[in-house]
C-alpha positions as CSV (number, residue, x, y, z in Angstrom):
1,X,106.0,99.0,115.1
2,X,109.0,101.1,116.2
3,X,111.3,98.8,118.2
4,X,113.4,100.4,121.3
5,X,116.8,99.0,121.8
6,X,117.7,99.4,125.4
7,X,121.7,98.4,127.1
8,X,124.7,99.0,127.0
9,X,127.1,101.0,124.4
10,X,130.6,100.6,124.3
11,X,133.7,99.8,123.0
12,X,135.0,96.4,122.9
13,X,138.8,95.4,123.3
14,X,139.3,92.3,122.1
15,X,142.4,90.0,122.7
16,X,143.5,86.4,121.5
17,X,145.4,84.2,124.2
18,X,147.5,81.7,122.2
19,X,146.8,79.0,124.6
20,X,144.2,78.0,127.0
21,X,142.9,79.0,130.2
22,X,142.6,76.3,131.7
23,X,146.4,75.0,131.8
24,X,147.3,78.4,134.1
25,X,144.8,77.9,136.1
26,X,145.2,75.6,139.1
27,X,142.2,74.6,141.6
28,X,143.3,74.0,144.3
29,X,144.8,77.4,144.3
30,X,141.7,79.7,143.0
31,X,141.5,80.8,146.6
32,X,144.3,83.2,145.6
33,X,144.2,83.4,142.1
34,X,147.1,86.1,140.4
35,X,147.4,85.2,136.4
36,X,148.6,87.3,133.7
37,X,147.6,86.1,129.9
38,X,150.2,87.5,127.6
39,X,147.9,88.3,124.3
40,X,149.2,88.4,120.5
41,X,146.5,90.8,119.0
42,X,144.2,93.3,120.5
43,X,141.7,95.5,118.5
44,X,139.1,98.5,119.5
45,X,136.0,97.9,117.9
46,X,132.4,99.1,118.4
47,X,130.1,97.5,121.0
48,X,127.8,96.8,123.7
49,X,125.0,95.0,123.9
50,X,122.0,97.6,122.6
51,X,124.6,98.1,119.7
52,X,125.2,94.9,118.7
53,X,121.3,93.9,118.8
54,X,120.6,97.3,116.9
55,X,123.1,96.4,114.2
56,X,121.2,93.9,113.7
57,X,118.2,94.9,113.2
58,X,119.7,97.2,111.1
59,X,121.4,94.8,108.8
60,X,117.5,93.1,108.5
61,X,116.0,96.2,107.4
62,X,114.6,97.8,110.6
63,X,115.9,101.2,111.8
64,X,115.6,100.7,115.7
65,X,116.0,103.2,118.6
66,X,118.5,103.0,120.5
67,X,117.9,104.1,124.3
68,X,121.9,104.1,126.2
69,X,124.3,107.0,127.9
70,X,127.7,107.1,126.3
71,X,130.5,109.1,126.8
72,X,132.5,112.4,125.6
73,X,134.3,109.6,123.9
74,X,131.3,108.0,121.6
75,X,131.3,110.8,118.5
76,X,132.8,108.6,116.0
77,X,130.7,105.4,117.0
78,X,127.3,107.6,116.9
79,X,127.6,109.1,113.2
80,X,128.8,105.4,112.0
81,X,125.4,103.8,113.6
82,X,123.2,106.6,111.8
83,X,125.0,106.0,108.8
84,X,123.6,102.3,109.4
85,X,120.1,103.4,109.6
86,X,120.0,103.1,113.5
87,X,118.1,105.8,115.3
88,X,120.4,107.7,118.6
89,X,117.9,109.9,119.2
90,X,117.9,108.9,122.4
91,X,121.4,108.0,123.2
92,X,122.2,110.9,126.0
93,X,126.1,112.2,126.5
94,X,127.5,112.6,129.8
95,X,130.1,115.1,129.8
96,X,133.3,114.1,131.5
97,X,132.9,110.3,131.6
98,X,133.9,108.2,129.2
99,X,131.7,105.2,127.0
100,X,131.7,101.9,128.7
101,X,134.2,99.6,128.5
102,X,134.9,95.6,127.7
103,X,138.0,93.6,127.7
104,X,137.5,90.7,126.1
105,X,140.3,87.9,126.0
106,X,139.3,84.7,124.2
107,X,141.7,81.5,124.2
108,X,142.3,78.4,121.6
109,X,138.8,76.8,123.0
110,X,136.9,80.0,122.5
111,X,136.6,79.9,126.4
112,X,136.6,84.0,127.5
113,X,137.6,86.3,130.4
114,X,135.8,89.3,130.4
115,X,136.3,92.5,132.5
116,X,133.9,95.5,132.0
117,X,134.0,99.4,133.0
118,X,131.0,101.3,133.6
119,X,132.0,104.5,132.8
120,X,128.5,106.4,131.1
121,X,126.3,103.2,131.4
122,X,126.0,103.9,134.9
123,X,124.0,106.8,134.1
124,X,121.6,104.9,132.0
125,X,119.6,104.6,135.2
126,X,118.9,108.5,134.8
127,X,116.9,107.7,131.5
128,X,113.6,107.0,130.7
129,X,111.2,105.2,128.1
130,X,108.0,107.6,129.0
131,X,109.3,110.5,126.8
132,X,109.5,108.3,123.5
133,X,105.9,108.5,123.1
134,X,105.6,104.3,123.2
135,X,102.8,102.6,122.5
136,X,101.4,99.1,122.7
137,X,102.1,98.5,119.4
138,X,106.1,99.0,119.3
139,X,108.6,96.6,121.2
140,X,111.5,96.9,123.8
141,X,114.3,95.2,123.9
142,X,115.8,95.8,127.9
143,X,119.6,93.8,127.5
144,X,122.1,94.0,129.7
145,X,123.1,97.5,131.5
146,X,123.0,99.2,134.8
147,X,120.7,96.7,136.7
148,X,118.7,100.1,138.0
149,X,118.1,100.9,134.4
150,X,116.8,97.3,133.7
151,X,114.3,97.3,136.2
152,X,113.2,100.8,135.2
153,X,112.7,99.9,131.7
154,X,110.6,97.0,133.0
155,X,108.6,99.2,135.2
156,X,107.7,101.4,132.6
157,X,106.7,99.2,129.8
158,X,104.1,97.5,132.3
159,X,103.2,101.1,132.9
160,X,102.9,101.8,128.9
161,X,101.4,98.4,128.7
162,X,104.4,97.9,125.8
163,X,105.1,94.5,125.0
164,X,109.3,94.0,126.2
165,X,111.7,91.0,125.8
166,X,114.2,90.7,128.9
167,X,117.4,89.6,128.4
168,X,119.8,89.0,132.1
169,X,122.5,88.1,129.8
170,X,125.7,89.0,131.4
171,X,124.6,91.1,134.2
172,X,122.7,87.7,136.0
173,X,125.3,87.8,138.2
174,X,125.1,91.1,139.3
175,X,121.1,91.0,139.4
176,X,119.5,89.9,142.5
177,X,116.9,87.5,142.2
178,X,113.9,89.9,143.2
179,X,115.4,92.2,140.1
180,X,115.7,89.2,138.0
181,X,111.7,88.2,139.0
182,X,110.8,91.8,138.9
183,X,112.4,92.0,135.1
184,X,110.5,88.4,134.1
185,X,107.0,90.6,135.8
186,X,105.4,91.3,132.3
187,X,107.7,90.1,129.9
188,X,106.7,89.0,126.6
189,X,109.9,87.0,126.0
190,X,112.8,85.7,127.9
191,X,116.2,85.0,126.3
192,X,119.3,83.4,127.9
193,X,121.7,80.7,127.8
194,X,121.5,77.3,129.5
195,X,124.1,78.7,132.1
196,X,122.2,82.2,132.9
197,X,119.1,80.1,133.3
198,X,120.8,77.8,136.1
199,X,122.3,81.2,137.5
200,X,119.0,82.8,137.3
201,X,117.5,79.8,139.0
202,X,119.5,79.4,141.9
203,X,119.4,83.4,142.8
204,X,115.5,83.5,142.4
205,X,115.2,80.1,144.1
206,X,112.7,78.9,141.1
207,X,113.4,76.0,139.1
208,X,114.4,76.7,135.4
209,X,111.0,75.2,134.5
210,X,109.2,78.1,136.4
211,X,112.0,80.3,134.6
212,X,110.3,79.1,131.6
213,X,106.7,79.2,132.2
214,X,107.1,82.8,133.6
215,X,106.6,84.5,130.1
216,X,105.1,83.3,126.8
217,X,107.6,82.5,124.9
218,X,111.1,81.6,126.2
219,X,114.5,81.1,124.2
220,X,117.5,79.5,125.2
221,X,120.5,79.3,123.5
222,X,122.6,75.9,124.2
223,X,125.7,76.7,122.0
224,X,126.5,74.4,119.2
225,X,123.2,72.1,120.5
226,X,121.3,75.2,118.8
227,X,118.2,76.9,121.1
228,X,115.3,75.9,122.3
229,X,111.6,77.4,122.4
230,X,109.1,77.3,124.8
231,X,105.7,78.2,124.4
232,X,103.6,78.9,127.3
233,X,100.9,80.0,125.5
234,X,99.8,76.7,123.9
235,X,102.2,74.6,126.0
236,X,103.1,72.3,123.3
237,X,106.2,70.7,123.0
238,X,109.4,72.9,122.7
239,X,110.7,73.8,119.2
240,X,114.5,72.6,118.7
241,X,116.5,75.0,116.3
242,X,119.7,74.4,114.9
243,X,122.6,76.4,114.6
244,X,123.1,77.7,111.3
245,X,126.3,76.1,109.7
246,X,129.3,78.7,109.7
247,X,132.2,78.9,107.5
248,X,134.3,78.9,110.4
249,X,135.0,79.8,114.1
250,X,137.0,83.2,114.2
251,X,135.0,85.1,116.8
252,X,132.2,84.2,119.6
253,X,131.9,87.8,120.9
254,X,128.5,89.2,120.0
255,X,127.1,86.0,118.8
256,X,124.1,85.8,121.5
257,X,123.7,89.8,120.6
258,X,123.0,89.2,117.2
259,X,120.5,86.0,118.2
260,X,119.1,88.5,120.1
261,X,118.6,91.0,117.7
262,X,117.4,88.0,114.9
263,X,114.7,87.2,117.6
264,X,113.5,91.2,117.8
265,X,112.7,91.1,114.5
266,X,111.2,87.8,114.4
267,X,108.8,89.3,116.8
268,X,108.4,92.4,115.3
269,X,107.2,91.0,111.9
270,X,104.9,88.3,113.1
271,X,106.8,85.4,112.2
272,X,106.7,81.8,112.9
273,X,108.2,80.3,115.8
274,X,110.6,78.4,113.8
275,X,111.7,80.8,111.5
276,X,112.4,83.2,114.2
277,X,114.5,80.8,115.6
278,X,116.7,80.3,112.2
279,X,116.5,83.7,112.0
280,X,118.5,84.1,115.2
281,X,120.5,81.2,114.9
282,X,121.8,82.5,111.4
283,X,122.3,86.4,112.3
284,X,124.7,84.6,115.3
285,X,126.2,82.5,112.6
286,X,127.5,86.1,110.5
287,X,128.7,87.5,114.0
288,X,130.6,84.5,114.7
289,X,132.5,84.5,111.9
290,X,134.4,87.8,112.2
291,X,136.1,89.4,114.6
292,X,134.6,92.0,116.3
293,X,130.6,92.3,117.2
294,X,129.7,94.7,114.4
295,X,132.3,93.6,111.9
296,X,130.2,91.7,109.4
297,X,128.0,92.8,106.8
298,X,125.0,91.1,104.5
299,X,121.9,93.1,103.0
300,X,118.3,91.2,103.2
301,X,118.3,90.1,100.2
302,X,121.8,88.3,100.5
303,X,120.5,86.9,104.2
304,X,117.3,85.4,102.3
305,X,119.8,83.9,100.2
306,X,121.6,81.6,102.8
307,X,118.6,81.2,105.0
308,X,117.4,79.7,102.1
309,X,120.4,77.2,101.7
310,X,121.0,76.5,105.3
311,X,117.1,75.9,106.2
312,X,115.2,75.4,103.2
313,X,112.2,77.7,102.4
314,X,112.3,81.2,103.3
315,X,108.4,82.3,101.9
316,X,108.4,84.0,105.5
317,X,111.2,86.0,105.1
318,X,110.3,87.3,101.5
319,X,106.5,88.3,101.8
């Protein structure tokens, strides 16, 4: 099984606020909101969403494909994700633009401010899945990037009759809710949070139970109350996972990327629903704490090693 990696590339600016949001903030003046957040650090590191679940993946021992338009701008990321063992065969350059863009600012409660430039994702619309010579057998991963390229990539894996997991993530608010039910059309999996799932409710006008029961399985992550799964298939009761225990809280950026990815392969080798689950939950645990999305490193073996001491048996994992 070959899995596709589909989203966004791009470099990631991230900044610490020494303080919090919330105390320069005041509501009854939102209605002409002006704030400046004077930051102590700022870093460049590599990012995006496809490159963050492709990491990964990579880190587990897959080599994934990623499918993404970067810019003039992207050399140095590219030859560093091939040395990882991920596939940009079918990462397309647009001259004269640069890679996408995300300035992230996080405060004392970990609560974030995000501003994103398009630059070369926006061309990601231009590219398609029908030239990778997919089959049935492989899996797409469609995260968040130009909403045209999302539905695209939806329209031809039903086309391919290739199995795809849609993930909204932080482009729900920019989807409209016949893109959001046209991206849920077919879909093997579903992943969000418990706030994209309200957000995604209210814009398709279906209740986040319908949300649910629109693809087989469903995931959604509810912070440190761990994720739930859901089922369709059997409709049995939902599976409760747990966050995997972390040594400590230094970054939140990229966590529900590298869930995301932990779920891909789940799905990829046929696990349980349980141990994909911990899967995920630990893959977010290494993200979260580092700075940066694709700052943190582990080999399988080591991974094995603290699935085993955070969740008790990995058999799974190992054969």
């Amino acid at each position: 099984m070959r899995i596709v990696v589909t989203g966004s590339l791009a470099y990631d600016y991230i900044m610490n606020f020494p303080g919090y949001f919330k105390d320069h903030i005041l509501p009854d003046k939102v209605h002409m909101l002006s704030v400046s957040f004077l930051v102590d650090s700022m870093k460049r590191m590599r990012g995006g969403v496809a490159g963050n679940i492709a990491y990964t993946l990579a880190l587990l021992g897959e080599h994934p494909l990623i499918c993404a338009s970067v810019g003039q701008d992207f050399g140095e990321y590219q030859s560093w994700m091939q040395h990882q063992g991920i596939d940009t065969a079918a990462i397309a350059e647009i001259e004269n633009e640069f890679t996408a863009s995300c300035f992230i600012n996080t405060d004392l409660s970990n609560n974030q401010i995000v501003a994103f430039y398009t630059g070369a994702m926006a061309h990601s619309r231009n590219l398609s899945l029908l030239e990778l010579g997919l089959t049935p057998r492989d899996l797409v991963v469609i995260s968040p990037t130009d909403p045209d390229s999302m539905i695209r990539s939806t329209e031809e894996c039903r086309a391919l009759g290739v199995p795809f997991i849609f993930d909204p993530g932080k482009q729900t608010p920019r989807l409209e809710g016949d893109q959001i039910l046209a991206g849920l059309n077919g879909a093997s999996v579903l992943i969000g949070n418990d706030y994209e799932f309200a957000m995604m409710a209210q814009k398709t006008g279906r209740s986040e139970r319908e949300l649910i029961e629109s693809t087989p399985l469903t995931f959604v992550t509810r912070g440190v109350e761990g994720s739930m799964i859901y089922d369709s298939r059997t409709g049995g009761n939902p599976i409760h996972v747990p966050i995997a225990p972390v040594s400590e809280v230094v970054d939140p950026t990229g966590a529900g990327d590298a869930y995301l990815g932990g779920i891909a392969f789940g799905i990829a080798r046929g696990l349980p629903l349980d141990v994909i689950g911990r899967v995920a939950a630990l893959a977010a645990a290494y993200a979260i704490e580092h700075h940066g999305c694709q700052e943190h490193r582990y080999t399988p073996e080591a991974f094995i090693a603290r699935y085993t001491m955070a969740f008790g048996s990995a058999l799974e994992l190992v054969s």
